[in-house]
N, C-alpha and C positions, 0 to 999 in steps of 0.2 A: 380447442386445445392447441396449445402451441406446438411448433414443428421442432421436436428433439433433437434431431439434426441440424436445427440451429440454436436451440437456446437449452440451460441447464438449468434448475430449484439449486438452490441454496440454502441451509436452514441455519438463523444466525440468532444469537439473546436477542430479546426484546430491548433492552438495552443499545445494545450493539446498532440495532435496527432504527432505534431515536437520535443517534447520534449520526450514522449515515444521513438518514434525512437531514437532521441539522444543517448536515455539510451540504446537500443536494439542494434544497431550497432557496438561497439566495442566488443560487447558479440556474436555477429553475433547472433543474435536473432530477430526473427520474430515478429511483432506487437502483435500475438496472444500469444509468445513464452512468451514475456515481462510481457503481462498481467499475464500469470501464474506466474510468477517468482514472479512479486511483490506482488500478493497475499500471495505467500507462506510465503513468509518475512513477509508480515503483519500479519499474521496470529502468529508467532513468538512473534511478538511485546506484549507489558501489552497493556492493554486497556486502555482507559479513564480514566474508573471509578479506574484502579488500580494506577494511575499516579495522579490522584488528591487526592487518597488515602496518598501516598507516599508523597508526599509534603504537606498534610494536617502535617502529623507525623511530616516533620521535622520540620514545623512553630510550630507546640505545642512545640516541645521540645525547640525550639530556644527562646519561651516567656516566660517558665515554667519555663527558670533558673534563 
């Protein structure tokens, strides 16, 4: 049994779970491995709120002129 104080279950479609893998497999990456990764990435990413920011700006500029 793994140690819950380090690792957490997940319950994701089946779907969801063929498509992880897809992604995980040519990286040779583990389901769990995958999951980290694309956190990390995401975590990189703007956020929301700074991407609705971001195109609020250009649509004012684009009516303003």
């Amino acid at each position: 049994m793994p140690d819950i104080t380090k690792y957490k279950s997940v319950a994701i479609s089946l779907q969801s779970y063929n498509e992880l893998m897809a992604m995980a497999k040519p990286n040779f990456r583990s389901a769990g491995q995958q999951i980290a990764f694309l956190v990390d990435e995401a975590r990189k990413a703007p956020s929301d709120k700074q991407i609705r920011k971001f195109y609020a700006s250009l649509l004012k500029k684009t009516y303003s002129s």
